[in-house]
PATORLO-118406 format. One record per atom (N, C-alpha, C): x, y, z; residue in three letters. Coordinates in steps of 0.001 Angstrom, whole numbers, padded with zeros to 6 digits, always signed. Last residue first. Layout:
<pts>
XYZala/...
</pts>
This chain:
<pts>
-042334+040044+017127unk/-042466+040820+016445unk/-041515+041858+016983unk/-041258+037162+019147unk/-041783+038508+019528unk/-041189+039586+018362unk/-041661+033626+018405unk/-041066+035151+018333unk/-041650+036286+018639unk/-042848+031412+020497unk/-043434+032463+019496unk/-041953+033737+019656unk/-041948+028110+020095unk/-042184+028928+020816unk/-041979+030081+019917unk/-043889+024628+021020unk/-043433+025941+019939unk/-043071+027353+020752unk/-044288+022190+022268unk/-042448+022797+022294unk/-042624+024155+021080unk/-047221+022798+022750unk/-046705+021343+021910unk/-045342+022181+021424unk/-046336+024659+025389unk/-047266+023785+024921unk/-046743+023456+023659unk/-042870+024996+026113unk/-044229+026021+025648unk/-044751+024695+025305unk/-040473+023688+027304unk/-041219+023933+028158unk/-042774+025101+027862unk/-039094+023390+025106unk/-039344+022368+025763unk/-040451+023189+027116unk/-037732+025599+024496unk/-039052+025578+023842unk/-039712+024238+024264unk/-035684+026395+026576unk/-037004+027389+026139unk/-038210+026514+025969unk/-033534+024771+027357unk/-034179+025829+028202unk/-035247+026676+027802unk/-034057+022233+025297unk/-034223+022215+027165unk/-034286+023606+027882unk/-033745+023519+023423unk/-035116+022808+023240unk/-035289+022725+024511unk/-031362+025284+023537unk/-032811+025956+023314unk/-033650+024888+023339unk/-029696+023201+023428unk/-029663+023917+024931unk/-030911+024392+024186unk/-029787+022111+021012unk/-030212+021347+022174unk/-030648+022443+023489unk/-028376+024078+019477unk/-029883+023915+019451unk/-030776+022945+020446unk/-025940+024016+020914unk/-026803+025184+020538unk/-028253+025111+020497unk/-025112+021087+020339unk/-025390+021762+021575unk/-025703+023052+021536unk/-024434+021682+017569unk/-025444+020638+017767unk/-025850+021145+019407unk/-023114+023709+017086unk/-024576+023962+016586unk/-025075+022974+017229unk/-020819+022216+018291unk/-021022+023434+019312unk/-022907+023640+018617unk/-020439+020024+016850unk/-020690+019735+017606unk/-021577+020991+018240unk/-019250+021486+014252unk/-020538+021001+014432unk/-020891+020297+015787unk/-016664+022359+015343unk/-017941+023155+015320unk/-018918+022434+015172unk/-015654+019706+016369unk/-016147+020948+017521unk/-017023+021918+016866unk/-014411+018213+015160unk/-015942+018175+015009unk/-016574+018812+016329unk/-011687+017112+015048unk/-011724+018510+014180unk/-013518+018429+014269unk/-010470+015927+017561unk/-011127+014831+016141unk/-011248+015487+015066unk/-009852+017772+018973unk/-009057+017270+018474unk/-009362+016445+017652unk/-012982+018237+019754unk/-011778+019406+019391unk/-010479+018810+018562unk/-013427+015982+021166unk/-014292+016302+019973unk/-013293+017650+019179unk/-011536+016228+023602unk/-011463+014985+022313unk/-012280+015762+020695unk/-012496+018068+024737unk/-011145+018121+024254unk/-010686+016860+022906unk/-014602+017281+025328unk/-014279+018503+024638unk/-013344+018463+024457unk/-013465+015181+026971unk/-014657+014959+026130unk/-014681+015871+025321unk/-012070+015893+028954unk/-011786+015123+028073unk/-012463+014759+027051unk/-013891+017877+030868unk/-012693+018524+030054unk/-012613+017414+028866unk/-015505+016006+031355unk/-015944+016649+030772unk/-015015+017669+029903unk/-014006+014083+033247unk/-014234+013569+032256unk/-014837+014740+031014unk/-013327+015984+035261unk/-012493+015661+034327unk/-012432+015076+033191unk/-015774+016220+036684unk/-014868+017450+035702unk/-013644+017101+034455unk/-016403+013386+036973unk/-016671+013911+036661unk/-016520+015199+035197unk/-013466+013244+039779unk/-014148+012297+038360unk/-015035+012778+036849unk/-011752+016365+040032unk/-013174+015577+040065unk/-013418+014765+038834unk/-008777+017078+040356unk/-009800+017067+039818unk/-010874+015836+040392unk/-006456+019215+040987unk/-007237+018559+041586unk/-008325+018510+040444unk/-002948+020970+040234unk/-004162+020736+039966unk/-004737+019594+040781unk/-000372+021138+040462unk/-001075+021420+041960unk/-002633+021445+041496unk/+000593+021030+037379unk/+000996+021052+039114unk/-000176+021677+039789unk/-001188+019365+035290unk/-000622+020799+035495unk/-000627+020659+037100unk/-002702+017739+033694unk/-001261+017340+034396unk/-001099+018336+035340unk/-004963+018094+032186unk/-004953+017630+033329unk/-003962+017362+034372unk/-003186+019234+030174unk/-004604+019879+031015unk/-005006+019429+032450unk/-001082+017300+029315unk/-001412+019392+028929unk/-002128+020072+029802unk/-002192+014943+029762unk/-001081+015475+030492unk/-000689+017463+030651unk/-004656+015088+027569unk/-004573+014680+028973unk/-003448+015618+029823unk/-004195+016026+025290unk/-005067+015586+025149unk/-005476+015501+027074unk/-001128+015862+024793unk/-001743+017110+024386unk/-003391+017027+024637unk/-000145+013296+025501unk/+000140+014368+025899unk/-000530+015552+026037unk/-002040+011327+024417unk/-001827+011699+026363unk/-001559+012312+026313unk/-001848+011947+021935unk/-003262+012423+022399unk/-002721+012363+023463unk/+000512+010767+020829unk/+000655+012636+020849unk/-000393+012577+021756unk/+000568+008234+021495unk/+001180+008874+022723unk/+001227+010524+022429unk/-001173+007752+019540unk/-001862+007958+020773unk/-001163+008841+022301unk/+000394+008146+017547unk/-000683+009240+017426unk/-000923+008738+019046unk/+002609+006416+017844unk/+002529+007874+017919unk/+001438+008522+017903unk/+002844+003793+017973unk/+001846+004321+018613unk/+002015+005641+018502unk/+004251+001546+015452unk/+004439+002324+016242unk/+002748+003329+016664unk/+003787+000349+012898unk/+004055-000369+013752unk/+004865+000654+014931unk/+001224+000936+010068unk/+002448+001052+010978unk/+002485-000013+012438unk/+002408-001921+006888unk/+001140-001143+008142unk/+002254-000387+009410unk/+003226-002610+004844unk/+002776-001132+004819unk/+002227-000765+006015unk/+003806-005639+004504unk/+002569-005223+004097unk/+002202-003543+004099unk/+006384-005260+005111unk/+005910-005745+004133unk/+004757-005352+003272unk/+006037-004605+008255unk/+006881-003708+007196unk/+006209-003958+005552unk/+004263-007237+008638unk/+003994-005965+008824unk/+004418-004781+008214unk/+006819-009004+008584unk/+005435-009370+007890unk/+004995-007684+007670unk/+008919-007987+010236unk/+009533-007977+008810unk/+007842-008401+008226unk/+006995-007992+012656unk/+007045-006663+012159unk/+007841-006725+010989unk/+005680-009395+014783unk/+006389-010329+013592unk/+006324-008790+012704unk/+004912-009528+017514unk/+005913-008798+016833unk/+006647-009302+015505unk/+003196-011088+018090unk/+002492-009650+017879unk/+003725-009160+017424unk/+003725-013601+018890unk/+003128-013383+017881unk/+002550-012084+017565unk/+005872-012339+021180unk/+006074-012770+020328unk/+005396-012863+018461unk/+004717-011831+023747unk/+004473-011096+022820unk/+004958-011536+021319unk/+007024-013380+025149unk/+005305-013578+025708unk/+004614-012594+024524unk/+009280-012816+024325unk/+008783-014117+024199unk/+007738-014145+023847unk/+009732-010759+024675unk/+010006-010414+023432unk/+009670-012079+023355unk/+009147-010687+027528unk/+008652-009681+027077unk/+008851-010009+025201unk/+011653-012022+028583unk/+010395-012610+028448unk/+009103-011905+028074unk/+013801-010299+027878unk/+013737-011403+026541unk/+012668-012165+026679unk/+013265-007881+029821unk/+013604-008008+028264unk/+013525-009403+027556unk/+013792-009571+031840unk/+012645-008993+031576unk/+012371-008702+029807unk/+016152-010503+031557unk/+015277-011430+031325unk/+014020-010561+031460unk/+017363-008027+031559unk/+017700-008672+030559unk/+016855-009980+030400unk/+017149-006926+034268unk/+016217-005978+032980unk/+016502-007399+031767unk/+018375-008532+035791unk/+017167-008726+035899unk/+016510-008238+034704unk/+021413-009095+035682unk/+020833-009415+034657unk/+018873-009239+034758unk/+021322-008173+038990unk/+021995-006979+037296unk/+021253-007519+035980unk/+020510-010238+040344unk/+019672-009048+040107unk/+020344-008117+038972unk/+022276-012297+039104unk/+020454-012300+038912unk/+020076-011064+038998unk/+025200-011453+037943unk/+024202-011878+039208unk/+022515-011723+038976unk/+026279-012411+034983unk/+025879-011807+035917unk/+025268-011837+036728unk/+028241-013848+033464unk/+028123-014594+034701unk/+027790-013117+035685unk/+028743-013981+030956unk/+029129-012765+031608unk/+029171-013467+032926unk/+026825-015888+030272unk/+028139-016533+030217unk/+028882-015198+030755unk/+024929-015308+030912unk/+025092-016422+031397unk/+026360-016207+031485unk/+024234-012741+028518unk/+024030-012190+030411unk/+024994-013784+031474unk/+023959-014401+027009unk/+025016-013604+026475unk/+025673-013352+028285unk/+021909-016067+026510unk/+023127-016522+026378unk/+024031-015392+026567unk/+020201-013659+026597unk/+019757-014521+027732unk/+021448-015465+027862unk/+020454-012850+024162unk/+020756-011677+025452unk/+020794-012732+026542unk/+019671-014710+022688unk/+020887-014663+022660unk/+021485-013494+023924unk/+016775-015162+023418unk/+017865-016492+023490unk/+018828-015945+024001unk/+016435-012916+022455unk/+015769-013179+023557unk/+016865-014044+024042unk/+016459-012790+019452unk/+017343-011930+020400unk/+017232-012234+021887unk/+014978-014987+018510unk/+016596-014823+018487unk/+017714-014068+019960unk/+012947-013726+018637unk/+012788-015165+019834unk/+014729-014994+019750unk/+012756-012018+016747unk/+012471-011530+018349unk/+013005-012828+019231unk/+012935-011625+014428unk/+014180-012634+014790unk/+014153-012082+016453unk/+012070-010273+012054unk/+011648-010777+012412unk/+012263-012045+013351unk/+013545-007722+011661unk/+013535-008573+010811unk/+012818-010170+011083unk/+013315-006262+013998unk/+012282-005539+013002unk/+012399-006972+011831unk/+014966-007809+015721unk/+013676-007617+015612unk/+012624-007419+014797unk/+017162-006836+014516unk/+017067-008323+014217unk/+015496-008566+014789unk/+017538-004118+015210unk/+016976-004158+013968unk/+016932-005987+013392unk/+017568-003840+017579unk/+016304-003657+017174unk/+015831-004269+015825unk/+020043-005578+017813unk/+019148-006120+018078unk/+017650-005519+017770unk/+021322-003136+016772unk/+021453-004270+016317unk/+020388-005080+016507unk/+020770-000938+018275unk/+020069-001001+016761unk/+020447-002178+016598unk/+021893-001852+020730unk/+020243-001693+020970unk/+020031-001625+018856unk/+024276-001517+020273unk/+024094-003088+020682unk/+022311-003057+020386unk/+025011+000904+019664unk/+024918+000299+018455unk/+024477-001188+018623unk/+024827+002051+022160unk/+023779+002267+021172unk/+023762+001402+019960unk/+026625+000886+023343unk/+025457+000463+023744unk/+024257+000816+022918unk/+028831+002014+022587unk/+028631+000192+022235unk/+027373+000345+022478unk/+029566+004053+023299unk/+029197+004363+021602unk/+028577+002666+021363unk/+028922+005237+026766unk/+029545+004569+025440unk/+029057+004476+024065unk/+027585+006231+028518unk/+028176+007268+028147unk/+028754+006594+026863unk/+026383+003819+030241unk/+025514+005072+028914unk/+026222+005657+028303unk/+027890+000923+029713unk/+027364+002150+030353unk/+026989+003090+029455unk/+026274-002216+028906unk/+027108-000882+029051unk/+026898+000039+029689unk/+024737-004662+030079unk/+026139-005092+029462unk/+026990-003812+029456unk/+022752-003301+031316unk/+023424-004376+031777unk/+024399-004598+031131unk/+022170-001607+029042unk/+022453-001134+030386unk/+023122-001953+031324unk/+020401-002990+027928unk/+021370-002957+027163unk/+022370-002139+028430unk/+017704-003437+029029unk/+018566-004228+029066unk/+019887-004187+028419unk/+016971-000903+028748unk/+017267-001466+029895unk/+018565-002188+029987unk/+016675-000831+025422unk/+017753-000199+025867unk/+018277+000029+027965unk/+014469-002828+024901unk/+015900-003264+024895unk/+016942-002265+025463unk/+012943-001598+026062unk/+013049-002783+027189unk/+014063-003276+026842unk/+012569+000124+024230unk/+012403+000705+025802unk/+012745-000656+026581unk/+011886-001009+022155unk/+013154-000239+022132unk/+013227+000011+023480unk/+009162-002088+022524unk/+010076-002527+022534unk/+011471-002369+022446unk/+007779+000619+022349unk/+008012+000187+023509unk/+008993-000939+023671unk/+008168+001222+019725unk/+008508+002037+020173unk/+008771+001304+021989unk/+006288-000954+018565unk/+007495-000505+018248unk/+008197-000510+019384unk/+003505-001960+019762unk/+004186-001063+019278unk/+005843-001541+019407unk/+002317-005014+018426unk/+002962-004492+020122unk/+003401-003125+019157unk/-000514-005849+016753unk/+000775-005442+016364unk/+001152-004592+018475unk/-002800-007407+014919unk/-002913-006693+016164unk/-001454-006642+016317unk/-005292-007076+012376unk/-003943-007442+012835unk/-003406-006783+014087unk/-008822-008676+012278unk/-007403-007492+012545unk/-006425-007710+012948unk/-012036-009251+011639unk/-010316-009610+011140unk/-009537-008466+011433unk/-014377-009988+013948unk/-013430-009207+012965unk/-012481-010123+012710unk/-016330-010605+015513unk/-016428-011260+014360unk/-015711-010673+012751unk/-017861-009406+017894unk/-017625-008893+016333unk/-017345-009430+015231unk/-015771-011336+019448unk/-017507-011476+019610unk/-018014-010822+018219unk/-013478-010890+018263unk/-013970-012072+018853unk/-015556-012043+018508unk/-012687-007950+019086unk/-012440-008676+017821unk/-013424-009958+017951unk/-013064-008587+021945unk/-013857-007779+021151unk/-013843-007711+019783unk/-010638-010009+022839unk/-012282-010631+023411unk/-013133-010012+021888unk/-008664-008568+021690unk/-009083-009777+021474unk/-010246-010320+021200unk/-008642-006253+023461unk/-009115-006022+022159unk/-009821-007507+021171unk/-008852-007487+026289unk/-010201-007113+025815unk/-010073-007104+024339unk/-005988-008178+025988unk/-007236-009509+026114unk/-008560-009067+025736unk/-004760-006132+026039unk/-004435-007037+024911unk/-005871-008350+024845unk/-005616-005004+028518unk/-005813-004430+027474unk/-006205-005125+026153unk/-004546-006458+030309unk/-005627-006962+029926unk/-006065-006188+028930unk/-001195-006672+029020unk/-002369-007819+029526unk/-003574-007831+029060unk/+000264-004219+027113unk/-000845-004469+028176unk/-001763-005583+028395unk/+001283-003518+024801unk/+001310-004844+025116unk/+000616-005232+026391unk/+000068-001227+023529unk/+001582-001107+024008unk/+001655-002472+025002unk/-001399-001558+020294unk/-001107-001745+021504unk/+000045-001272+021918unk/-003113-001296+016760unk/-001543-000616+017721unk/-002089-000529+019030unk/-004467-003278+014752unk/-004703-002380+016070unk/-003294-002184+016756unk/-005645-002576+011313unk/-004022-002516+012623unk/-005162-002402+013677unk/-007298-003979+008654unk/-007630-003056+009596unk/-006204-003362+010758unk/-007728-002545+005415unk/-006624-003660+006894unk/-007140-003316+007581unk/-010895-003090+004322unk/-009677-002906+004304unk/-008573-002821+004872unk/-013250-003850+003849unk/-012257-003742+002731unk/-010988-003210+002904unk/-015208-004695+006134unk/-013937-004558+006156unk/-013221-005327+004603unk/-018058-003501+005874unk/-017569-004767+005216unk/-016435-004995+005231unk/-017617-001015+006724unk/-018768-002003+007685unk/-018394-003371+007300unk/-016117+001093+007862unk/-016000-000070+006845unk/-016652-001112+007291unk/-017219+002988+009401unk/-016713+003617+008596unk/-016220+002290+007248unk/-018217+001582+011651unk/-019024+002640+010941unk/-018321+002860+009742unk/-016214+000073+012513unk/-017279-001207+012058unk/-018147+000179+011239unk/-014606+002341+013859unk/-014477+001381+012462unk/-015279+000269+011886unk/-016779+002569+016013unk/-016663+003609+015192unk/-016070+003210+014030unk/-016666+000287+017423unk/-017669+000690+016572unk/-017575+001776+015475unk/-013765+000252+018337unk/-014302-000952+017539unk/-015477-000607+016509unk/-014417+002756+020522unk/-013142+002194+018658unk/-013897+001667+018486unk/-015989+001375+021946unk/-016757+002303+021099unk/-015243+002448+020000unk/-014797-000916+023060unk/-016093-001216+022583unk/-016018+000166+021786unk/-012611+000492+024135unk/-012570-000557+023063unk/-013365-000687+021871unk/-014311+001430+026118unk/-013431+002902+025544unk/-013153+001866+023983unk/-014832-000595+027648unk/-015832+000413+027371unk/-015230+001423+025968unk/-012691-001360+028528unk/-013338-002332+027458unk/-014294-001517+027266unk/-012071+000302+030214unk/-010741-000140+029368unk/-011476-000791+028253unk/-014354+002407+031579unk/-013782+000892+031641unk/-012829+001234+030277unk/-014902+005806+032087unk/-014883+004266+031518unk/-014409+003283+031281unk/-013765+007621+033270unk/-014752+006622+034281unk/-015080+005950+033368unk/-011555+009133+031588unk/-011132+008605+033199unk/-012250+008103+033616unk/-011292+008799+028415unk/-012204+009117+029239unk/-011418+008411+030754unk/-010847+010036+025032unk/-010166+009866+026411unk/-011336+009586+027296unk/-010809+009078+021175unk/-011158+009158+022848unk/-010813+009101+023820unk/-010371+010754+018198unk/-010129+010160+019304unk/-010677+010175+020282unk/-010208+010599+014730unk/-010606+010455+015627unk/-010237+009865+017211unk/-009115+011525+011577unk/-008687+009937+012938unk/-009801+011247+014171unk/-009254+011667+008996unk/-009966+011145+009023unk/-010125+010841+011007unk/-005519+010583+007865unk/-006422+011237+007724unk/-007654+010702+008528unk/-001910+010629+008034unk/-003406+010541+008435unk/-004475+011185+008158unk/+000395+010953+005002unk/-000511+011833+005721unk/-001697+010647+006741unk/+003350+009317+004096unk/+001819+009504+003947unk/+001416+010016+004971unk/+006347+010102+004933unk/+005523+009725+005387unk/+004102+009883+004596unk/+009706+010892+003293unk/+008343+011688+003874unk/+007000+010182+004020unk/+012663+008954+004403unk/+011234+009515+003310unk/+009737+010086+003863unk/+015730+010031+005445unk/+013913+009993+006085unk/+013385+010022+004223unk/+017853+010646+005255unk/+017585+009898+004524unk/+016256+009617+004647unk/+018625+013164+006437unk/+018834+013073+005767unk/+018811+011888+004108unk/+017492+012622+008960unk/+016969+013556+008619unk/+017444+013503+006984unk/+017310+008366+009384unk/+018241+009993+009875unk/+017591+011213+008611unk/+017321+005237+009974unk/+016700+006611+009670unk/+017364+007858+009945unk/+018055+002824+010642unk/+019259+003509+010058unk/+018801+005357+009843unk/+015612+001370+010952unk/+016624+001588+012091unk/+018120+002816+011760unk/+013952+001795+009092unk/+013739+001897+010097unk/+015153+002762+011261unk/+015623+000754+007161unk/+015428+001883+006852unk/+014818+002789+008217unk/+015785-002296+007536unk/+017388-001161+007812unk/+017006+000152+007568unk/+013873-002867+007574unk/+013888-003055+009067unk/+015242-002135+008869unk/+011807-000791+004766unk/+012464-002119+005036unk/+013443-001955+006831unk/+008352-000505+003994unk/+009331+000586+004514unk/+010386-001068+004833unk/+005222+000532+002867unk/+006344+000322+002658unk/+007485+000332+003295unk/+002555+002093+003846unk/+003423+002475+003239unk/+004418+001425+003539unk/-001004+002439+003060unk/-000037+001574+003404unk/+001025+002375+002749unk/-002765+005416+004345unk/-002244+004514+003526unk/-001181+003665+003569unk/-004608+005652+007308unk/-003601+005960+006490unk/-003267+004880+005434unk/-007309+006902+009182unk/-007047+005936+008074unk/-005390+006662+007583unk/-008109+005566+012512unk/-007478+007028+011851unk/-007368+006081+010657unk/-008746+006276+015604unk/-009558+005632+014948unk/-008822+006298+013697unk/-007536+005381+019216unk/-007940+006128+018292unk/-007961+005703+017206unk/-008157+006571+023207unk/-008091+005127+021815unk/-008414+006117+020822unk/-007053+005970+026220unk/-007144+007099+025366unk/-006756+005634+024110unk/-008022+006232+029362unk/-007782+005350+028875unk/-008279+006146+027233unk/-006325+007103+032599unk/-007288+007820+031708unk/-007041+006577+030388unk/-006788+006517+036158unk/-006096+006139+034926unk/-006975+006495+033731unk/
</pts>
């Protein structure tokens, strides 16, 4: 399991739960730019290893936190517990937010239980409720899918996605208060990380009938990260002049070594 974190500044932007949900090419407002972001993959470091170094890398860049700091999850247990732990011991302030994007994924399960795909109801049942979400009305929707599945009088196992769904929008609850969040400008979706699995991992490491070594693989991910952070060239001088101290001049009496006229 490859465990991929990232470090990025954007400006607060604004945005209301009907603009969200109603979005279309034609009403989209252009987005503020990222800047600055940085990322990490690694397959042999711990989940709290990969944490630990985020964490540091924004304790580098605002040592005195002036300024929000998000952490975007996809609601993961222990995931959710290390960032915690590590906020914790650090002695941060951060707002810690479920993505978005995954909560659309558990309503449109559960929306499956009441329709079939091919219908015009089921999409408009999932913006409804996304968008009583985005307004801060998660416990609402939970209740009311839960009242809704009862009185259908569906069998436990059909209604199963639907209590998965509403104990998911329970147990997460204080992470989805996203009409606060909208408010304040912060995002509330994971896109940059789910671009890095792709293009970062799944691109390279995915590829049919590939095999890899712990190891190899970590070394692809590592170059591949520094590449995608944009600090490959200075990286490449920095391993330039390293490789000459270990294959040359590391090995002449006090490390000098003489040009040949």
């Amino acid at each position: 399991m490859a465990r991929v974190a990232s470090v990025y500044t954007t400006p607060c932007f604004e945005r209301t739960p009907e603009q969200i949900i109603r979005s279309n090419k034609a009403h989209n407002v252009k987005r503020p730019s990222i800047t600055n972001k940085r990322i990490w993959a690694s397959v042999e470091r711990s989940s709290e290893q990969v944490i630990q170094e985020a964490m540091e890398e924004a304790i580098r860049r605002d040592p005195d936190q002036q300024r929000d700091w998000v952490v975007l999850v996809d609601g993961e247990t222990s995931q959710l517990a290390s960032i915690e732990a590590e906020l914790k011991a650090q002695s941060l302030g951060a707002t810690v937010i479920v993505d978005f994007i995954h909560v659309l994924e558990y309503l449109w399960k559960a929306a499956r239980c009441f329709y079939s795909l091919d219908t015009d109801e089921i999409e408009q049942w999932v913006k409804g409720r996304g968008l009583k979400i985005l307004q801060g009305k998660c416990v609402d929707v939970a209740a009311g899918m839960r009242r809704r599945a009862t009185v259908e009088g569906l069998s436990q196992d059909r209604r199963k996605a639907v209590d998965t769904c509403a104990n998911y929008l329970q147990k997460y609850r204080d992470y989805l208060k996203y009409d606060r969040y909208l408010e304040k400008g912060y995002p509330i979706a994971t896109g940059v990380i789910e671009g890095a699995c792709r293009h970062l991992i799944n691109d390279r490491l995915g590829i049919t009938g590939a095999r890899w070594r712990l190891s190899s693989a970590e070394a692809i991910l590592k170059i591949r990260s520094i590449r995608s952070s944009g600090d490959f060239e200075a990286y490449w001088e920095f391993h330039k002049k390293n490789e000459r101290v270990r294959n040359h001049t590391s090995l002449y009496a006090k490390s000098q070594l003489l040009e040949a006229a």
